[in-house]
N, C-alpha and C positions, 0 to 999 in steps of 0.2 A: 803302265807301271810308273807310280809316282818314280823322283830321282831318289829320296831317299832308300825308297824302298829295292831299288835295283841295288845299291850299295848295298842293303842287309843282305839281301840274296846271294851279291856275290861275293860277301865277305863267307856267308857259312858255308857259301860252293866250295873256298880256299880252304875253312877247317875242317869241311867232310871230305876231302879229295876230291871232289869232283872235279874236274878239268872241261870246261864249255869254252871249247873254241870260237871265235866270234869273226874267223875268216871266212870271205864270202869264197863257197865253195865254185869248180869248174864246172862245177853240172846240176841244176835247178833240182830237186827234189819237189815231187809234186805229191797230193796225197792219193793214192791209186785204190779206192773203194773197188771190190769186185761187182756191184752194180753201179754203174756209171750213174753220176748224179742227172736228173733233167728239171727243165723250166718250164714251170707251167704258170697263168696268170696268178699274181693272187690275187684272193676274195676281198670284200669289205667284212670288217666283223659283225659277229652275232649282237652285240652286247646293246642295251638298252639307251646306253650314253655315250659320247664322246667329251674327255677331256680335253677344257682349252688347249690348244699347242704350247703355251707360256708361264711360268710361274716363278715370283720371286722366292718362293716358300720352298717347292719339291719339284721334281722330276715329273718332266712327262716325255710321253713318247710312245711307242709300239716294239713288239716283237712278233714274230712269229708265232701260231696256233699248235695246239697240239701234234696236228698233224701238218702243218707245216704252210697248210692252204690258206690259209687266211691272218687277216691282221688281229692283233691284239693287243688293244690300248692297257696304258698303266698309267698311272699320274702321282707315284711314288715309289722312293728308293725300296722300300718295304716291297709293295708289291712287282716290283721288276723282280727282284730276288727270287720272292714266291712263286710265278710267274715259270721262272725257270726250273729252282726244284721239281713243283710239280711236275714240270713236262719230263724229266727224268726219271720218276717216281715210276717204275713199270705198270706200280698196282692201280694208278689213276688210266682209264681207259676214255675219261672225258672231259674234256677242259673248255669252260666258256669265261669270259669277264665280264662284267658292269653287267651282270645277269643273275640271279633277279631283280625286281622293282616291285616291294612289297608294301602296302597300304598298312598305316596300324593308327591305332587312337593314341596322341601322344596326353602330358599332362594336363593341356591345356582343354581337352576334350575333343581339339580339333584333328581332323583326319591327316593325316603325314605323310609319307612316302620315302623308303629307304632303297637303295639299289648295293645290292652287296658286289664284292671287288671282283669274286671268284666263284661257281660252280662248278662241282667235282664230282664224279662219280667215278669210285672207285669199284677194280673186278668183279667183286664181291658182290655188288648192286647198290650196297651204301650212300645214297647223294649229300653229299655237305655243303653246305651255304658259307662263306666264306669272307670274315671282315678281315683285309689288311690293315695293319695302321700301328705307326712307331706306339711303344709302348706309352711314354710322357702325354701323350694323346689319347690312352684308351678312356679316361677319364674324362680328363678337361674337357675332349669335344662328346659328352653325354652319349657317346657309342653302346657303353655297356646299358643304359636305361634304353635305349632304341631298344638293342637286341634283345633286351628281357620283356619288353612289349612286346614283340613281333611271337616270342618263344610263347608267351600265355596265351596269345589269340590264335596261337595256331600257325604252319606255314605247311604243311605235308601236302599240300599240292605241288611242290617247286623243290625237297629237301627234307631228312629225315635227321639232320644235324646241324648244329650253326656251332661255327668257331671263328675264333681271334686269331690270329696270326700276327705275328710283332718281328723285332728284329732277333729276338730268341729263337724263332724259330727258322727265319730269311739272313742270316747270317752272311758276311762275307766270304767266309770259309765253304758253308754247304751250297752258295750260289756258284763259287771256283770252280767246283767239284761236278757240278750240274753243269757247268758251262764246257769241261773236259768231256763227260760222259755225251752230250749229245752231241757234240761234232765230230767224236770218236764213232757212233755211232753210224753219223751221215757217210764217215770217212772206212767201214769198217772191210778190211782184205781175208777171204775166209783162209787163204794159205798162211796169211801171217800170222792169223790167227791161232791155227791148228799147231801151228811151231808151237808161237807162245805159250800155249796149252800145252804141250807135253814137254816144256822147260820146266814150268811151274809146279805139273803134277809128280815131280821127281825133285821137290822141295822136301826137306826134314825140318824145317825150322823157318823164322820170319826171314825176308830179305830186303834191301835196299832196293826202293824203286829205279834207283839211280844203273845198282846193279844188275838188271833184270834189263837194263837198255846196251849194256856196253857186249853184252856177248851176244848181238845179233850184228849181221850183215850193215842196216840200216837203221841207224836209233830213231828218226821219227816213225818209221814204217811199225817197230817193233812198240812205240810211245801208244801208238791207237790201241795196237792191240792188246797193250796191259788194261788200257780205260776201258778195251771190251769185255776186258778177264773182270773187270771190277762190278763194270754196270750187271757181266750176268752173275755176280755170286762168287767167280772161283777164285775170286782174291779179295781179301777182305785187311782191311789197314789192323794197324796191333794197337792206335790211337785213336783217338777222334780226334775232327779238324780239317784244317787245309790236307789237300794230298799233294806233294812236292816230291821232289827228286831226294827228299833227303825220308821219306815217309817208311817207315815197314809195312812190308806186305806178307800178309799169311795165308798159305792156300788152305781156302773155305770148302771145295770139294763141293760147291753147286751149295 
């Protein structure tokens, strides 16, 4: 967290009441998921390219695979974002990157080759083909003429959908939020769980995410299991946006 931005934080922490104590506690708090996390190697990616390691322009780098096993290169802020939402996203049940690598005829008559950022098939069966890329960019670098070639010649071997993804869509906010829900997830206690669940379900009205942490035992233990309540449904924010300690939460009832 930038410096500025820890000052905003804790300045509205002061006008919401919240009180975050910043002393280092007698006794280590570790995260106690009722399936013990384990290590297993990881894989090399599926994906058709790798991105140079270096760039004076964007971000590159890797994250982890949908499910966890394998690597998965990025090579912009855009697509780390995306990257993450999706792996959040329950309804995507398959995530590949720098996959596919589609031939088309560009203007010039000559033959071309584009490799899209993202592969996705969602529950449904739906496969979408996926361009990230800052929006200032969908134009200038001739992205949307690519895609509208690739779309007339056809691609339903690989994808039944192509889309754009920008930072409209990869936001700071909905990456935050992705980035809670799946380590809540890694991290998730089905007792703590089940508490937090019949707290919530005995809700009349929105509450303070803040508030929903101070009447347990343990506030980090009880923090997972609201991102659990979130990620399945039975809590749902009253805004869009970042979700913070200062967020309303409304029980959704699944």
């Amino acid at each position: 967290m930038r410096h500025e931005h820890f000052i905003k934080q804790h300045m509205l922490n002061i006008r919401n009441g919240i009180k975050v104590s910043f002393e280092v506690p007698t006794e280590t708090t570790y995260h106690k998921p009722s399936t013990p996390a384990s290590y297993t190697p990881v894989l090399p990616s599926l994906g058709n390219r790798k991105p140079s390691e270096k760039s004076p322009f964007n971000w590159r780098g890797n994250q982890p695979s949908l499910d966890g096993t394998r690597i998965m290169y990025f090579e912009s802020g855009v697509e780390l974002r995306a990257g993450r939402i999706f792996k959040a996203d329950r309804n995507i049940v398959e995530l590949r990157e720098q996959w596919p690598t589609i031939k088309y005829k560009g203007a010039d008559r000559g033959i071309h080759s584009h490799t899209f950022d993202y592969h996705l098939r969602r529950a449904c069966g739906t496969r979408i083909l996926v361009a990230a890329k800052p929006a200032e960019k969908v134009v200038s670098s001739g992205l949307l003429d690519v895609l509208r070639r690739i779309g007339r010649q056809g691609f339903s071997v690989y994808g039944d959908k192509i889309s754009i993804v920008t930072e409209a869509f990869a936001n700071s906010a909905a990456s935050a939020n992705a980035e809670w829900i799946l380590l809540s997830r890694r991290n998730k206690n089905d007792e703590e769980y089940q508490s937090a669940l019949e707290f919530v379900s005995g809700m009349t009205g929105p509450m303070r995410f803040w508030d929903m942490l101070t009447v347990a035992p343990k506030i980090s233990y009880r923090r997972t299991a609201i991102w659990n309540l979130i990620d399945d449904g039975f809590l749902v924010p009253v805004l869009p946006g970042r979700i913070t300690d200062h967020s309303l939460l409304a029980y959704g009832n699944n």
